[in-house]
N, C-alpha and C positions, 0 to 999 in steps of 0.2 A: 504494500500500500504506500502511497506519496499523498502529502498533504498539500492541499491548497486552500488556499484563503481569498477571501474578497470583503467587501464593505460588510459582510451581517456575520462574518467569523470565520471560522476553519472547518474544514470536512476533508475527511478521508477519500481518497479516489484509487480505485483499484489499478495496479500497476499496467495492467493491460490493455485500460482505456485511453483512446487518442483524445476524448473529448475530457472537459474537464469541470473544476464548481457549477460553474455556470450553466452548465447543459443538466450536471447532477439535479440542480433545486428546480430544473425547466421536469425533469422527468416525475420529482417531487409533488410538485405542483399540477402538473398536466397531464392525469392519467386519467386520461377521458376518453380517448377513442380507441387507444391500443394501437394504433396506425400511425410510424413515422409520417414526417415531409415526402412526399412525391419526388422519386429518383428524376422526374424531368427539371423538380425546382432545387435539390440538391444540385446538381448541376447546371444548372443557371447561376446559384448562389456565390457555385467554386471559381467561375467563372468572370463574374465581377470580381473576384478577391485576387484572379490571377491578374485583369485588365488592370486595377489597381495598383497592384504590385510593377507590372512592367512599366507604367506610369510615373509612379511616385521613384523608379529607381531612375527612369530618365528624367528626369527633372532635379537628381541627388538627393530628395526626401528620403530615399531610404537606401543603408548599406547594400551595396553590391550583391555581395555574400548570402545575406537574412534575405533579398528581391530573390537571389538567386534558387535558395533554400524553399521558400513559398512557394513560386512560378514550379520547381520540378514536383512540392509537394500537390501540387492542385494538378499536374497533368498525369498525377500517377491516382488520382481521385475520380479524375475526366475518361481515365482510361477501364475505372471500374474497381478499385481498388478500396478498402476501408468503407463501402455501405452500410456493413453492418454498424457503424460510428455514429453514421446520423440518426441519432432516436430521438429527437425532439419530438413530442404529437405533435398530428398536424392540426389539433386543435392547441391554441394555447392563449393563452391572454400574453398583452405585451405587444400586440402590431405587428409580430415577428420576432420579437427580440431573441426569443429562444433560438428561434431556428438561424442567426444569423451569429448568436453567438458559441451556437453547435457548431456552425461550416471555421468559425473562427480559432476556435483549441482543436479540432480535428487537425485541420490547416499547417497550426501554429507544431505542435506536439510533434508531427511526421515533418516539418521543417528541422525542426531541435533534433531528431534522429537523423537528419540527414548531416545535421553538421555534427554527429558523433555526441553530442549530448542525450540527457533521459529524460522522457516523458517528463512535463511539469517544471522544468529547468529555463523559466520563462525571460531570464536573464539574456537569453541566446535569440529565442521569437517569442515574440510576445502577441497574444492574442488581438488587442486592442491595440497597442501602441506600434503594433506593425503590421500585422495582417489587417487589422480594421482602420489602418492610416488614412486620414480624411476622407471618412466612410460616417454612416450613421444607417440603424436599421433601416430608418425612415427612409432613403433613399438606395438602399442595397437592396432590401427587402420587394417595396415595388417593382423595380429596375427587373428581377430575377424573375418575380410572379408573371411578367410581361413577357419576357424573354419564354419561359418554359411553355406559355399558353400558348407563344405564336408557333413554337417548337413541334407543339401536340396538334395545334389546328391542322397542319400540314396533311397527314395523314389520312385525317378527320375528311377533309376537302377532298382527298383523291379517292379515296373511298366512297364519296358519295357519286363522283364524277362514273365512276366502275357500276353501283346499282343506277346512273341513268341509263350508261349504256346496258344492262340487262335490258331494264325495264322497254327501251327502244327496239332491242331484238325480237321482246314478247308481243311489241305492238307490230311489226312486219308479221310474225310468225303468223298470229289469231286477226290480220286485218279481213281475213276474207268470212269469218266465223260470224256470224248473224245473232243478236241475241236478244232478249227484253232490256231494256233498259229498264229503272227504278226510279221513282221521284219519292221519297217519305216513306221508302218500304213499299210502296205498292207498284204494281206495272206499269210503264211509260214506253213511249216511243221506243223502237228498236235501235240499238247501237251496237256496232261490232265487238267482238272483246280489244280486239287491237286498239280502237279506240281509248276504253278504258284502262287500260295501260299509259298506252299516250300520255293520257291527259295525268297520270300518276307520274310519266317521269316528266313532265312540266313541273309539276311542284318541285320533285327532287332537282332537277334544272336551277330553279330558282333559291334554294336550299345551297346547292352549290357555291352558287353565284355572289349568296350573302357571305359564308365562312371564306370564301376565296378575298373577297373586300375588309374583312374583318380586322385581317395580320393591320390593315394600314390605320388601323383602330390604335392597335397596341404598341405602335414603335416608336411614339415617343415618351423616350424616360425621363428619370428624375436623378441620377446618378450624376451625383457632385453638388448636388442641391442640399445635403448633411441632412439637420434634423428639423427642419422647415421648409424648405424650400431655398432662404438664402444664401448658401452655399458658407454658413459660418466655419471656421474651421480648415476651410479649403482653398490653396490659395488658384489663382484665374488660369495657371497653366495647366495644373491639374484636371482644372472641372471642364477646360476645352480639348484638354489633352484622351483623358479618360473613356468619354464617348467613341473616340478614334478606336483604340484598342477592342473595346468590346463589340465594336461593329466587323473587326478583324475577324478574332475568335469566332464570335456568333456564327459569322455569316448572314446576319439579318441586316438588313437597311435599320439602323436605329437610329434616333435624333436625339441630339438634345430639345428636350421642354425646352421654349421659350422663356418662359413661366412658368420657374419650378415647383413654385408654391400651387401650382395646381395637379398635376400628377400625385404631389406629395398628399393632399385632402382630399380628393377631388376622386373617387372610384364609379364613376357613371359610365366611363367608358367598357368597364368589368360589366355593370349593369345591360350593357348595349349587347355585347360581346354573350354572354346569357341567355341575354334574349333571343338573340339570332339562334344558338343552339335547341334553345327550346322551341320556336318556330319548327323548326329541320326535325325535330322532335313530335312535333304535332301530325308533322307529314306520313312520317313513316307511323306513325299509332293509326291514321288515316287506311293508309293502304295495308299495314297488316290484318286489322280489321275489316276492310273491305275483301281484303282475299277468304277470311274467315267464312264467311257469308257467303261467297261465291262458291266455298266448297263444302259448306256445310252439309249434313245429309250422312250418306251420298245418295239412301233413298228418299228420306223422309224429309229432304231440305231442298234447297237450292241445286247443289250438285252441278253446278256448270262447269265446275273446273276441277281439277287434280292435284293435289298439292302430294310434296314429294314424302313418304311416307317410312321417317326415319326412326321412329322405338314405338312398340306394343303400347296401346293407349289405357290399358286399363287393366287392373288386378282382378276385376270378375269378370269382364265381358269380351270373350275370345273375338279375335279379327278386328276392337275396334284400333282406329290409330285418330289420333288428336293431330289438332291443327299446332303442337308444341313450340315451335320455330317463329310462328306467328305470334303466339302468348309469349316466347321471352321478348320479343320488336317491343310489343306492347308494354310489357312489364319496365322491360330500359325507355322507353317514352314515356311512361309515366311519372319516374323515379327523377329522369332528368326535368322536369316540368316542375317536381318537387322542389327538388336543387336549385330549381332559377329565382323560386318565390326565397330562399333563405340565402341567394345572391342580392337580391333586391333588399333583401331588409337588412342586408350586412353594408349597403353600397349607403344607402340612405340614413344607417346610425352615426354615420361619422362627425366629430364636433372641432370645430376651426378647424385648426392648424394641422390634422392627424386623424386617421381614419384607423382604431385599434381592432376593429372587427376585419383587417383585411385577412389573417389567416383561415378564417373562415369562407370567405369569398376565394381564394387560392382552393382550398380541400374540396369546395363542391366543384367552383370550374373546372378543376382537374376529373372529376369524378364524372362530370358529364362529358366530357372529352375521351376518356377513358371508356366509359361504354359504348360510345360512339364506334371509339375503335374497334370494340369487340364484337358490338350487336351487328356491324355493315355485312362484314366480312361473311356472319354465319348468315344473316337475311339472306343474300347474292348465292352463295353458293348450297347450302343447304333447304333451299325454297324455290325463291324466283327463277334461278337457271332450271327447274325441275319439273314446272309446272307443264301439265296440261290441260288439254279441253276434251268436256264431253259432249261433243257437237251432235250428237241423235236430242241429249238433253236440249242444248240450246234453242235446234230445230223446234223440238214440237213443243217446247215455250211462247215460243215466237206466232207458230201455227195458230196455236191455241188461245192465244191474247186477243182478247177484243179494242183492245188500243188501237190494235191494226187500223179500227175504223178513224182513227186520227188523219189517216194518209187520204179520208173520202173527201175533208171538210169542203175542201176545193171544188168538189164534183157535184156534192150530193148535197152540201151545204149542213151547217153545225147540227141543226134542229135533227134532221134525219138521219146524220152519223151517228148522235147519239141514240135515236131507237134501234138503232142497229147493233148498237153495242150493249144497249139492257137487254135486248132477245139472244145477245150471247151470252150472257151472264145468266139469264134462265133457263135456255135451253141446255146450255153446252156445249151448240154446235158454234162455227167459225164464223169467221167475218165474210168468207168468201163463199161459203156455201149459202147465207141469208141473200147477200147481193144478188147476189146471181139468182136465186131461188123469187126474190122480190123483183127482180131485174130493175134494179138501180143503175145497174154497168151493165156493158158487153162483156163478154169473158177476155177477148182482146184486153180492151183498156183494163179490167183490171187487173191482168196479168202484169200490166207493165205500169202501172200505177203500186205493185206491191213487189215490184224487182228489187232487193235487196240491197242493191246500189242506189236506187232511187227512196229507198227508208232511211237510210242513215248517212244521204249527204244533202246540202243545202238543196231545195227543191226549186224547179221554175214553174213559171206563171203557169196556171190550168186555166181549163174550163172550156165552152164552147166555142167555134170557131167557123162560124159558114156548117154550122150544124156539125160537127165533128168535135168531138174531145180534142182540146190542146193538152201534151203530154211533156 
């Protein structure tokens, strides 16, 4: 055991650990979720600490040797090294402090072993006074939460970009497939299935389109802005110098704030950034649920479509299989929808100068980014690539609707379309066999007034013409 100390006293730290006091009373304190910092915002954190560091050594703020010691300890961090280290929750009170002064004695401790000293021998690196050189959570902490989001969105985005493209090959596959359409649950006008896909990867489209926009949400930080915004502490070549570096590393376009003091209070942009996810969110609980319905049954339902049919659905009822795939979509839609409402009440707690509820807003954005990643993947390849249709179903769906008489209004005029359609819903027979039977149409015109092509795309002008049906 090695002793360290700080402002509230002394405590023992096991010889083992890279982290040190300060992470101890974080783990003390904050044992609430069970769940460290997010490996995407650990490395974002080590990140600013190495930009820092190569900064503050060209500038001569800080020895050669200790720049030296940091910069290899953070690339041996970056490259995957000491995770087990970071255990701060990623709940904690403090605005970050924990988790910024975990990345700081992990940091510091594997510098000190690099220049041949032991754990805790803070004489050599010192957490604060060298790895945290004109640094402040306040502006590390955000900086990092920015960086790791736009890190995650990435993925996030290409992955939706992959289920549009499914979604588009389902709509060529089923474009020629004929079906009821629905208005409120009940029968409507016919639409192809192809269609209905379509008009599913439009939303994903625009779902794309928002997290692809989003990164430019988050690029500008607060890094050299200290513990307000004013860059106290930090002198001017630093806080222009700084930004440089970390847009090195990153690889992200990152700015400095104008106006530091607004990154540094100011989380609406998290709020924005939420919301969009949750949007992307809404879509996909849309369409898994809509696929649900489409293949419910497969007698006693719906039954229009095939979903792919991957574990035994039930412990007493042999042959059934559930829609599974489609209930985790929904269950991750739901959960992230959750997430967004306790992003908004964490964006909007903030008071003046410091928004202390941002680790909160960091653990859920991450959390819905995170399922994002997970739920795409299985949606795409475990469902939507799998689907099929049951076109005899669709057909005599179609057949058998009395909506059909929608396509007369033009002919026969509203009033009579609709007795046509309650003598379908009484008798049971069709729409085509009343017409014809009442001789409303010729068998001609209505064969071509209910061609399938002419049901489900924009229609032109009808009616009579020098005595002749215009078609």
């Amino acid at each position: 055991m090695r002793t360290e100390h700080d402002m509230l006293g002394e405590m023992p730290i096991d010889d083992g650990a890279y982290y040190g006091i300060h992470t101890v009373r974080a783990m003390q304190n904050f044992s609430i979720t069970g769940v460290p910092i997010h490996a995407a915002l650990v490395d974002a954190l080590v990140m600013v600490k190495k930009a820092a560091a190569i900064t503050n050594r060209s500038i001569g703020a800080l020895d050669g040797r200790i720049a030296d010691a940091t910069i290899a300890a953070c690339d041996e961090i970056l490259s995957g090294a000491l995770a087990e280290q970071f255990v701060a929750d990623c709940m904690q009170g403090g605005a970050g402090t924990s988790a910024n002064m975990n990345a700081n004695e992990v940091i510091a401790n594997r510098a000190i072993e690099l220049l041949g000293g032991n754990k805790g021998d803070y004489a050599l690196v010192h957490p604060l006074d060298h790895v945290n050189l004109h640094q402040s959570t306040n502006d590390v902490f955000p900086t990092a939460v920015r960086i790791a989001a736009i890190r995650l969105l990435k993925p996030v985005t290409e992955k939706f970009a992959v289920l549009q493209t499914a979604l588009q090959e389902k709509e060529e596959e089923f474009s020629g497939v004929v079906k009821v359409g629905r208005t409120e649950m009940q029968d409507a006008v016919p639409v192809t299935l192809g269609q209905e896909f379509g008009a599913w990867a439009q939303a994903v489209a625009r779902d794309r389109w928002r997290l692809y926009k989003a990164e430019e949400r988050l690029r500008q930080v607060n890094i050299g802005g200290t513990a307000v915004g004013t860059g106290i502490n930090a002198p001017r070549d630093y806080i222009f110098t700084v930004i440089e570096r970390l847009r090195e590393l990153t690889g992200i376009g990152l700015a400095r704030a104008e106006f530091m003091m607004d990154p540094t209070q100011n989380c609406d942009v998290f709020s924005e950034v939420s919301g969009l996810l949750k949007t992307s969110a809404v879509s996909l609980a849309k369409i898994a649920s809509d696929l649900r319905l489409l293949s419910s049954g497969p007698r006693a339902g719906i039954g229009e479509i095939v979903l792919p049919a991957v574990q035994a659905g039930s412990s007493i009822m042999p042959g059934k299989v559930n829609p599974v795939i489609c209930e985790a979509v929904n269950q991750a839609a739901f959960q992230i929808m959750a997430d967004d409402l306790a992003v908004t009440l964490a964006a909007q707690a903030g008071q003046l100068e410091l928004n202390a509820f941002l680790p909160l807003i960091a653990k859920n954005l991450f959390d819905m980014l995170d399922l994002l990643d997970h739920v795409l993947p299985l949606f795409i390849d475990r469902c939507i690539k799998g689907i099929q249709v049951h076109t005899e179903n669709c057909s005599q769906n179609v057949s058998a609707s009395y909506i059909l008489a929608t396509a007369l209004t033009g002919y026969i005029g509203y009033d009579r379309a609709s007795e046509v359609a309650a003598l379908c819903q009484k008798t049971g027979r069709t729409v085509r066999e009343i017409v014809l039977e009442q001789q409303l149409l010729d068998e001609k015109t209505l064969d071509e007034i209910l061609k399938p092509e002419r049901l489900t795309s924009p229609g032109r002008a009808c009616g009579k013409e020098k005595g002749q049906w215009r078609i």
